[in-house]
N, C-alpha and C positions, 0 to 999 in steps of 0.2 A: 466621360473619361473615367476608367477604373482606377479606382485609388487605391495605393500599392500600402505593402507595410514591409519591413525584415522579417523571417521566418529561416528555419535550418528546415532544408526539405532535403530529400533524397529521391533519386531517379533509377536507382536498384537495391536490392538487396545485397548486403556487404556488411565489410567491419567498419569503423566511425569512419574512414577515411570518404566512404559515401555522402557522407554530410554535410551539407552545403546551405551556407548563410548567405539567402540572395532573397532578392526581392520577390512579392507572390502577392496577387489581389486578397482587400481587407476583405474579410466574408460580410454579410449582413444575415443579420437574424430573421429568425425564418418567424412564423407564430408561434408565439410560446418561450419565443427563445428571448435568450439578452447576449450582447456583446461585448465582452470584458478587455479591457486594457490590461494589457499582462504587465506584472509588474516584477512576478518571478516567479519559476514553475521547476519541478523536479523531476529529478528519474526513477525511476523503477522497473523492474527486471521485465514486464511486458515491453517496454520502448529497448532496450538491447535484444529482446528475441524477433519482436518484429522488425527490427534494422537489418537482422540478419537472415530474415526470411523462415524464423523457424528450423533453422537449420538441422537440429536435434530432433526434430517428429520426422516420422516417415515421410518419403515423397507425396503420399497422396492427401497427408492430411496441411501439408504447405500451405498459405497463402499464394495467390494470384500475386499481389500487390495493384493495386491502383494509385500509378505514379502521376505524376510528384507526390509523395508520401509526409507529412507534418507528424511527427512524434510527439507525444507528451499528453497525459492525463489530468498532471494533477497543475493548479494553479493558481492564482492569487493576485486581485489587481483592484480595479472598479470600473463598477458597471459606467461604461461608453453609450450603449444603446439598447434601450427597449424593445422589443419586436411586439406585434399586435396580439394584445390580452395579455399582457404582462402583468403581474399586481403584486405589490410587497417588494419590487425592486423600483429606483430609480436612481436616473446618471447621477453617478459620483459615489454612489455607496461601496465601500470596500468592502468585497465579497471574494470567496476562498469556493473550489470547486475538484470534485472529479469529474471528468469530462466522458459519459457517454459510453463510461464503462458495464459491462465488458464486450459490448462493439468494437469497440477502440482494439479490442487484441488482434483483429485481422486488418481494420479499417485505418486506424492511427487518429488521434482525436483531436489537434491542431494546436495543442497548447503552448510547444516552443514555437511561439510564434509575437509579435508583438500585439495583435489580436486576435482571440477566438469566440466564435460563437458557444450558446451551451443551454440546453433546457432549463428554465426557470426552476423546474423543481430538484434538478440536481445543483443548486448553487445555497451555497450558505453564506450570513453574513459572518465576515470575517474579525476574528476576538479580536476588540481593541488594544489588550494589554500586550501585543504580541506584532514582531515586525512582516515584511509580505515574505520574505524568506523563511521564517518559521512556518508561516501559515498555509505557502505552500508547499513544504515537506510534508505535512498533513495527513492530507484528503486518503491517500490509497490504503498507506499505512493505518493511518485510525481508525478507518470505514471498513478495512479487516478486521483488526482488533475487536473493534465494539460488534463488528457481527455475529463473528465465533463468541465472545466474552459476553456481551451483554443484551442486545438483542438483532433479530434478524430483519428486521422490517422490513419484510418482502414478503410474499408470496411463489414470486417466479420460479420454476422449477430448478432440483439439482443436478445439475448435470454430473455430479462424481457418485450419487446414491437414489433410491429411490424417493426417501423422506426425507422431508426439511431437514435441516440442522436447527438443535435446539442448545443453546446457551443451559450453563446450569449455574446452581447458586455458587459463590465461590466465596462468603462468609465465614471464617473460618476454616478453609480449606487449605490445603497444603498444593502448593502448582509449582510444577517444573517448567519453567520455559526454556526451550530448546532455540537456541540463535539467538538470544535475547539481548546482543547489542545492535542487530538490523533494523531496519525500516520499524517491519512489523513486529518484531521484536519489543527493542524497546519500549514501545507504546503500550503493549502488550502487560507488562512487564506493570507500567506504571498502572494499566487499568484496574489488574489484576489487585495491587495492593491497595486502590480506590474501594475498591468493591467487599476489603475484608479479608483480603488472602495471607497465607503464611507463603510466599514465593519465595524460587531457588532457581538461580539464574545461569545457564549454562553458555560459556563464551569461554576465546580463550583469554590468559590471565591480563592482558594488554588491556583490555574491558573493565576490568575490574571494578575498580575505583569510580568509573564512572556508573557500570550498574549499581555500586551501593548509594551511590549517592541517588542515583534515581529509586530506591527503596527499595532495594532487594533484602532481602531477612541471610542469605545463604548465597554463594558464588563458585560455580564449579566449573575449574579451568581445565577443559576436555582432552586440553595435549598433557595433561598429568595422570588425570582419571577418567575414568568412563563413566558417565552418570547414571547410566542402568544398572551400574555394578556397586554404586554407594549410595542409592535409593533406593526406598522401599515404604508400601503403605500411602504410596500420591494418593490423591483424589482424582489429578488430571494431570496431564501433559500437554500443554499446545507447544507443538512440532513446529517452528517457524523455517526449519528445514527440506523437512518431509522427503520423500521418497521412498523408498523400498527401506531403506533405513529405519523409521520410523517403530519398524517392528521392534527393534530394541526395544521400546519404551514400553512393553504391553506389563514383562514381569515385575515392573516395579512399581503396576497398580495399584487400590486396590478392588477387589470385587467389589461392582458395584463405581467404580472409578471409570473416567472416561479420557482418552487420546484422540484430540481434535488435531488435527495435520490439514495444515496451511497449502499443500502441494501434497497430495494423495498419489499422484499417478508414480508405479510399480509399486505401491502398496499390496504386498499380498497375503498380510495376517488377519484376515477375517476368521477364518477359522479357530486360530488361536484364541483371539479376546472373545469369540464365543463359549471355548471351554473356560478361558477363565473369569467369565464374567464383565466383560468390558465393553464399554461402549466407544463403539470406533466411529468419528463426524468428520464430516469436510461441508464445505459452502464455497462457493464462488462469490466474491464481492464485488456490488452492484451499487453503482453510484445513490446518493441518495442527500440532498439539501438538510432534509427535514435531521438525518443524525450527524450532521456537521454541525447543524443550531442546536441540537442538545448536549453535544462535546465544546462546544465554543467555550462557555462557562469553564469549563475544565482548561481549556489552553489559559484562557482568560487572568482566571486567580492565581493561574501556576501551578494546580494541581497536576496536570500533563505537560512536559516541555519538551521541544520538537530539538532533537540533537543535529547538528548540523555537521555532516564531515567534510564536506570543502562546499565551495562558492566558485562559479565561472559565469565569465560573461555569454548569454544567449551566443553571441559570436564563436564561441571555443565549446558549442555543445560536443565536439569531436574528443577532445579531451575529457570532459567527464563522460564520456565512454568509456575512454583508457583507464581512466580511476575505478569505473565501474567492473571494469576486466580486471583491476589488480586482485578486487577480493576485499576480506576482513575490511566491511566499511562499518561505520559507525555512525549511526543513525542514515541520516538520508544527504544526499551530491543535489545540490541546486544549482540552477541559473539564473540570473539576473537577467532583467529584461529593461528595465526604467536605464 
């Protein structure tokens, strides 16, 4: 007899109203893999565009969908079960994950769900100092951050440029964060001044208070001012924005300064930061265990703290959808799953 769990699937492409809190067989792990007890898992902007089919890319570059569809990346629970050659995990350890990304952007990676499977090495043990709602706001956001910011640990190709993306020192440096009360944002934000930065935090003023407290040196409220227009002499910019926009940010480099953009596509200033000297990077973020136990410590002490802007029960993932479509969120929208 197949033993069932709760899970929010969907049967097409649509807005939340697709999404349906029914019953769906518990997966089992495959080799290699473990099976996590969700205890709570979050959203991010791949789980609204894949709900929606992509709606925004051309026809041909769409998803299929392969339905019933399970949304959700990122997660937080304790290992349920071991799959064969498992080692360094066992049942009951509370472990934090990105699931299987970025497969998951056409595929969907099962995490709203009461159980998901997940390769042993994209699983990290999850900081004790920290509850499963912090822990899984996380994964997507941090394992951005630290890629673009600190290191890439990958090899696998770039799919937005020819050559890796390479991290640079940012000791002493001056960084603009652009979006820098979102997701990846914030984290960003706090990496950034981990690492030795002079940052300047670009949101509108509603944020404020909140980015200095997360340790912003500088705070520029974008519905007053334009921040290519009162900067000057960055070292870097990460673009938590990105798009064709992005260009802004080239003149208020400096040569020799660099504009990482988090979402490169209609980027079309290469030429420019070529005359002025700039280094223009993107990367794709690829699940990874091993830099969620090196961030751990960091959630752990408090050095990093995961901003929470609402809480839903796994049942009302349709609602933090509708949150997710209002816009101006702060930090990350989770669901409870326990």
């Amino acid at each position: 007899m197949t033993e069932m769990m709760k899970a929010v699937r969907q049967h097409a492409f649509g807005g939340p109203e697709v999404l349906s809190y029914e019953d769906a067989p518990i997966p089992r792990p495959a080799r290699g893999e473990i099976r996590i007890r969700v205890m709570a898992a979050s959203l991010n902007p791949p789980d609204w565009y894949l709900r929606d089919g992509y709606r925004a890319l051309p026809p041909e570059w769409r998803p299929e969908g392969a339905f019933p569809l399970i949304l959700g990346t990122d997660v937080s629970g304790v290992v349920d079960l071991a799959g064969e050659g498992v080692t360094g995990f066992a049942p009951g350890d509370e472990v934090y994950a990105m699931v299987r990304f970025p497969d998951a952007l056409v595929e969907g990676a099962g995490a709203h769900a009461e159980y998901v499977t997940v390769p042993a090495n994209q699983v990290g043990h999850k900081p004790a100092g920290i509850g499963h709602q912090h822990a899984a706001g996380a994964p997507m956001s941090l394992l951005t951050a630290w890629q673009f910011l600190v290191e890439l640990g990958h090899d696998a190709a770039n799919p937005f440029q020819p050559q890796a993306h390479a991290p640079v020192p940012l000791a002493g440096k001056r960084v603009l964060v652009n979006g820098a009360a979102g997701g990846v944002g914030h984290l960003s934000l706090q990496i950034a001044k981990w690492r030795g930065a002079h940052v300047i935090a670009v949101a509108s003023n509603r944020h404020g208070d909140l980015l200095r407290g997360l340790g912003a040196d500088e705070v520029i409220d974008y519905t007053q001012a334009k921040p290519e227009a009162v900067c000057a002499d960055l070292d870097l910019v990460l673009d938590c924005v990105g798009g064709a926009a992005a260009a802004r940010f080239l003149g208020c480099l400096k040569p020799g300064g660099a504009l990482f953009i988090v979402n490169p596509l209609g980027f079309d200033g290469h030429a420019e930061a070529d005359r002025l000297g700039v280094t223009v990077s993107s990367t794709q973020v690829r699940s990874s265990g091993a830099q969620l136990d090196a961030a751990a410590r960091l959630l752990d002490d408090g050095t990093l703290h995961v901003v929470i802007d609402t809480a839903f029960p796994l049942a009302d993932a349709a609602h933090a959808h509708l949150r997710a479509a209002e816009g101006h969120i702060q930090g990350k929208i989770v669901l409870s799953v326990a």
